[in-house]
C-alpha positions as CSV (number, residue, x, y, z in Angstrom):
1,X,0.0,0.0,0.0
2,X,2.6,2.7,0.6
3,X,4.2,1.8,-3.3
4,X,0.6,3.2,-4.3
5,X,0.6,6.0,-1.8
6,X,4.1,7.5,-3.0
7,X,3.2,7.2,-6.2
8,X,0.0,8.8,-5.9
9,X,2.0,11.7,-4.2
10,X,4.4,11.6,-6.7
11,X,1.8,12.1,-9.2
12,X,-0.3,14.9,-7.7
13,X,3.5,17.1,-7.4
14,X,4.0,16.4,-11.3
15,X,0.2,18.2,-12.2
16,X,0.8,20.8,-9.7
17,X,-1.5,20.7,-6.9
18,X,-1.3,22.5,-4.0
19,X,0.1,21.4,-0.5
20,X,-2.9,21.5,0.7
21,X,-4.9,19.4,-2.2
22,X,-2.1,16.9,-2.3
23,X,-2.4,16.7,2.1
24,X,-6.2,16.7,1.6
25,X,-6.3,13.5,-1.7
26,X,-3.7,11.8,-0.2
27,X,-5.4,11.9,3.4
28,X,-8.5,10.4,1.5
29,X,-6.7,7.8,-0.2
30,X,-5.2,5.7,2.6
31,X,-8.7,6.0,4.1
32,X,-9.9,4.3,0.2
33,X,-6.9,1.9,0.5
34,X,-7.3,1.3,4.0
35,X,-11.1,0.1,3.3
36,X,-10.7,-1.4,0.4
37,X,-7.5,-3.5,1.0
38,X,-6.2,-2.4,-2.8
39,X,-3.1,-4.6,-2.1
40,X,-4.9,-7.7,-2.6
41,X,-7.0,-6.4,-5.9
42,X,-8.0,-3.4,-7.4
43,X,-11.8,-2.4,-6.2
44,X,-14.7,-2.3,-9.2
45,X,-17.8,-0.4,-10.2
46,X,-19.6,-2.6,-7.4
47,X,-16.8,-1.4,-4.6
48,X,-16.2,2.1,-5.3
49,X,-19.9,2.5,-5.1
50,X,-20.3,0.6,-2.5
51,X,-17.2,2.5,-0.5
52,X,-18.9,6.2,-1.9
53,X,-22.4,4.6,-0.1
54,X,-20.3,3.8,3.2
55,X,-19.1,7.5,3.8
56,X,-22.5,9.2,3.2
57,X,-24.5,6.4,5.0
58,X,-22.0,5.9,8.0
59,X,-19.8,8.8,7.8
60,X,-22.7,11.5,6.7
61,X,-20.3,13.3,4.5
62,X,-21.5,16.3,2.8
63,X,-22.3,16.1,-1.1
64,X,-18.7,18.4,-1.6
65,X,-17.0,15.9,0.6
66,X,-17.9,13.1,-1.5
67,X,-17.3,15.0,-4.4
68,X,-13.5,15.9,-3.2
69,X,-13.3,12.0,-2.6
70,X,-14.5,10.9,-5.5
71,X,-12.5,13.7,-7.5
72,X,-9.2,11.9,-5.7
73,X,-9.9,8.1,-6.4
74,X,-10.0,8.9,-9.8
75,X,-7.0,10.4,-9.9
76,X,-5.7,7.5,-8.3
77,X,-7.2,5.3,-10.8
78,X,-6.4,7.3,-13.9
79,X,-3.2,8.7,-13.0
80,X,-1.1,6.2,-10.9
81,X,-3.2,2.7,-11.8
82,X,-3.5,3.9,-15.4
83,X,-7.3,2.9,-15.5
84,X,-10.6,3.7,-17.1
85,X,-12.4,5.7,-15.0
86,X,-15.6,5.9,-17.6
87,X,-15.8,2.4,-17.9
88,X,-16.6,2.0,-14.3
89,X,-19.7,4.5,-14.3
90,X,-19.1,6.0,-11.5
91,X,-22.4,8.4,-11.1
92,X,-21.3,12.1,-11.0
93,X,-21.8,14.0,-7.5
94,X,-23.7,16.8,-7.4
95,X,-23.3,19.8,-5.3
96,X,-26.0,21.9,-4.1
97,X,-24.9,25.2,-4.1
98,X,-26.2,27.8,-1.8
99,X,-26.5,31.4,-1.8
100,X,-22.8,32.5,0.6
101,X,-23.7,34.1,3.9
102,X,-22.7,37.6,4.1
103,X,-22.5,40.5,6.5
104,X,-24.3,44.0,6.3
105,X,-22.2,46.8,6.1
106,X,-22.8,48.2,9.6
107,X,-22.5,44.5,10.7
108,X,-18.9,44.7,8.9
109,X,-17.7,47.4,10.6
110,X,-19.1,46.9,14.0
111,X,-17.1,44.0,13.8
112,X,-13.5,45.5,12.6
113,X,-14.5,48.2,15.5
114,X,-14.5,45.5,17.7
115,X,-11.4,43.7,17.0
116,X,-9.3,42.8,20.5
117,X,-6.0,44.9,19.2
118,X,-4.2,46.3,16.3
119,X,-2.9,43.1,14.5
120,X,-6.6,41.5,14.9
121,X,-8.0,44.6,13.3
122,X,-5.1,45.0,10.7
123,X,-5.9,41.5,9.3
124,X,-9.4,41.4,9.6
125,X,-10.0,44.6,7.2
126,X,-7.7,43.0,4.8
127,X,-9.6,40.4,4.5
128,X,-12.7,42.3,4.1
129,X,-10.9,45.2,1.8
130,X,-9.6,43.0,-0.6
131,X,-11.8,40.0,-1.0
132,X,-8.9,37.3,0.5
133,X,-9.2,33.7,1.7
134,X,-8.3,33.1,4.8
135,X,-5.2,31.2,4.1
136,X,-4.3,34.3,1.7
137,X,-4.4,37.1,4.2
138,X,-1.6,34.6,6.9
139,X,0.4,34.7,3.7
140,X,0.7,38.3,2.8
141,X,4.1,39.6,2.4
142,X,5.0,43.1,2.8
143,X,6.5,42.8,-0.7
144,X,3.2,42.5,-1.7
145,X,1.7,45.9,-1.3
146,X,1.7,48.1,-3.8
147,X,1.4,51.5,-2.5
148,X,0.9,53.8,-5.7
149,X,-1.1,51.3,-7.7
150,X,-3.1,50.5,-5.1
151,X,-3.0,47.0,-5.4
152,X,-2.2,43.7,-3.3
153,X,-0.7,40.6,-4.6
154,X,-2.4,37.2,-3.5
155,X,0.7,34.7,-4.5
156,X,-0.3,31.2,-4.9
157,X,-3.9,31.8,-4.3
158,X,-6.9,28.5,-4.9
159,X,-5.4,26.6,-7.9
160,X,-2.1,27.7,-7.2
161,X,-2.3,31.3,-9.2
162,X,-1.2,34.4,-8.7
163,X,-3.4,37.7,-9.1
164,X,-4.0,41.3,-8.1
165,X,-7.0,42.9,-6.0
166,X,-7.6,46.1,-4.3
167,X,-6.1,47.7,-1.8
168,X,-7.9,50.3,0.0
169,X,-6.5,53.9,1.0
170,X,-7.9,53.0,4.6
171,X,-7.0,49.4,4.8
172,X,-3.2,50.9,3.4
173,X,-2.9,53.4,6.2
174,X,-3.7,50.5,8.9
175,X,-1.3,48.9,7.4
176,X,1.5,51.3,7.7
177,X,-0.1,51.7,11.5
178,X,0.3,48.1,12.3
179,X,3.9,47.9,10.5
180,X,5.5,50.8,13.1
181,X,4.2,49.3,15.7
182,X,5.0,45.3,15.0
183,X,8.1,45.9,12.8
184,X,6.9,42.6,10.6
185,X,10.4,41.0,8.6
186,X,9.0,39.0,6.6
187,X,5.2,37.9,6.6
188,X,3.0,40.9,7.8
189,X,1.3,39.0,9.7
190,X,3.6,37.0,11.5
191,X,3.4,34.7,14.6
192,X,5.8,34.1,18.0
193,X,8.2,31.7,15.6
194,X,8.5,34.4,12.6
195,X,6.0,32.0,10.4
196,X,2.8,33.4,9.0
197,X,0.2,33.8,11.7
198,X,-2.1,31.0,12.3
199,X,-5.4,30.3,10.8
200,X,-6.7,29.4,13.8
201,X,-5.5,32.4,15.8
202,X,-7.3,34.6,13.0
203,X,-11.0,33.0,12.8
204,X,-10.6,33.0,16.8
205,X,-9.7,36.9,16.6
206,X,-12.5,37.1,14.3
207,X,-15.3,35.1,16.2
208,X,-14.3,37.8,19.2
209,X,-15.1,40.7,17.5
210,X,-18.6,39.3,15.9
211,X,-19.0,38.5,20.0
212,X,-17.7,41.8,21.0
213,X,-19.8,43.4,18.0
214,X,-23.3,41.7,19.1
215,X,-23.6,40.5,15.8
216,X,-25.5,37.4,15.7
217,X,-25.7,36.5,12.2
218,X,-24.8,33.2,11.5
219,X,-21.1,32.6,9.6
220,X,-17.5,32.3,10.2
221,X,-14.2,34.7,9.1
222,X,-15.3,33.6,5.2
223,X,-18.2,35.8,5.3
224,X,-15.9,39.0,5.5
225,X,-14.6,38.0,2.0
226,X,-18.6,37.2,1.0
227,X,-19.6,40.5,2.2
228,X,-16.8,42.2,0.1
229,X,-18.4,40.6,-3.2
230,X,-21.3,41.6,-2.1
231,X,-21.2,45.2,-1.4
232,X,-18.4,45.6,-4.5
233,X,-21.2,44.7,-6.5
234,X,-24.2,47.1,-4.4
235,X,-21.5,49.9,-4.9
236,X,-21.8,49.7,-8.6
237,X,-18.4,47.1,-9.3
238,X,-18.0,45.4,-12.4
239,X,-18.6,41.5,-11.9
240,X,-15.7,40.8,-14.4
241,X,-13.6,42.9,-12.5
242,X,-14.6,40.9,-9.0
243,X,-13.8,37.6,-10.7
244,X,-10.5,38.9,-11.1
245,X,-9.8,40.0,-7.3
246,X,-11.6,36.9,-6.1
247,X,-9.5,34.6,-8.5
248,X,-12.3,33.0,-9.2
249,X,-11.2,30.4,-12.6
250,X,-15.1,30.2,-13.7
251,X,-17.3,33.4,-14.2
252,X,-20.2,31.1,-13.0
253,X,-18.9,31.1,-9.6
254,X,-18.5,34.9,-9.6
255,X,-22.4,35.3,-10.3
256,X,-23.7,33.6,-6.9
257,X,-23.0,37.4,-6.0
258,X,-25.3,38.8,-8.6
259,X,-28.2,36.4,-7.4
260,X,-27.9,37.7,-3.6
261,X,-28.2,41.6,-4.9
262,X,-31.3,39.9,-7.1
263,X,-32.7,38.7,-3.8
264,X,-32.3,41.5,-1.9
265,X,-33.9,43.7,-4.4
266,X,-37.4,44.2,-4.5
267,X,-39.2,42.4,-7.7
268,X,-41.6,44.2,-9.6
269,X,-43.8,42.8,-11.9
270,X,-43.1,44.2,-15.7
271,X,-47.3,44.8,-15.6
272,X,-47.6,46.6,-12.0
273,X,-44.3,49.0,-13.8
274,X,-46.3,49.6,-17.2
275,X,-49.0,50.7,-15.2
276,X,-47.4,52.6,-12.4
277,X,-45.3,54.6,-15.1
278,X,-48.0,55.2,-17.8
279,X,-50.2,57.4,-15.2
């Protein structure tokens, strides 16, 4: 079994995927092999479906769980067994997609008002400023600001790509608070050992605020980058433009954000409008 699993880990460094991905698929796969006993003989249809049923029956794994799963035995299979994957017909996975939980803007800034100290605050509005993942905003270098353009580099953001977003003249001058009063090296946000600052530090610095703040809505440190979307797009943004801060590969994904400002807006029927404006 660990032949297979160094391959497998061999194979997911040749296409590229993040440290993360490759922890996450190869995590999965000894889980698969472990099951399965794939030493002995490679699983079938029968198995794998069979396996899939196991986690969501005993295990209760979510739909994008099984998904992710399923996404990594067949990388197994294709990649390092050099199988058919089609010939197994393996039913795809669908994944319901909800509309992302967001903040109101006096919800957003109650919060960042309520942030414990400087750092908390620092990192907190940069997350909400520019629209970053959590595991972005640990990762910010201060060689990554760009004053005069105003503009932050995200390096090796979801899908391992680099891009640009915004950086706000108020989110700018916090940071130049918060860098005369930490002295950062490296890293600008940095913890105890010099390494980036932990992502579970940051969502407890965040859930302390929203205490602090009174705010009760429900959500975690990823609605800060939800509510960025959101208001980008109230203030009169350009949705092609926010798929490019958000580093979002597929427009599709971008346009959740459209259909929240649809809910929120009130719907008129085009026969109540023909008659309201042709008094």
């Amino acid at each position: 079994m660990q032949n297979i699993i160094t391959r497998f880990q061999r194979d997911l460094n040749l296409r590229g995927y993040s440290p993360k991905t490759c922890q996450v698929y190869t995590s999965q796969i000894v889980q698969f092999l472990q099951h399965t006993n794939l030493s002995e003989k490679i699983p079938k249809a029968e198995e794998l479906k069979d396996y899939l049923y196991h986690l969501v029956s005993e295990h209760h794994l979510s739909n994008s769980s099984l998904k992710q799963t399923s996404s990594a035995i067949k990388y197994l299979y294709t990649q390092t067994l050099g199988l058919s994957w089609e010939s197994l017909n393996i039913p795809n996975i669908k994944v319901k997609r909800k509309l992302p939980v967001w903040y109101t803007a006096n919800e957003v800034h109650s919060i960042l008002d309520n942030a414990k100290n400087l750092k908390h605050k620092t990192i907190l509005t940069l997350i909400y400023s520019s629209g970053l993942r959590l595991s972005e905003s640990v990762n910010i270098k201060i060689s990554d600001v760009y004053r005069n353009q105003k503009r932050l580099l995200v390096r090796q953001g979801k899908g391992g790509k680099d891009r640009y977003t915004i950086l706000s003249d108020r989110a700018l001058k916090l940071l130049e608070q918060y860098w005369l009063a930490y002295k950062p090296t490296t890293y600008f946000f940095q913890g105890r050992d010099g390494n980036p600052y932990s992502p579970r530090s940051c969502q407890q610095a965040f859930y302390l605020a929203k205490e602090r703040a009174g705010v009760t809505r429900d959500g975690g440190i990823h609605g800060l980058r939800h509510s960025f979307a959101t208001h980008y797009l109230e203030n009169g943004g350009g949705i092609f433009q926010l798929q490019k801060f958000l580093g979002h590969k597929n427009l599709t994904t971008t346009l959740v954000y459209a259909h929240v400002l649809e809910e929120k807006n009130e719907i008129i029927s085009p026969l109540d409008y023909y008659y309201e404006n042709s008094k």
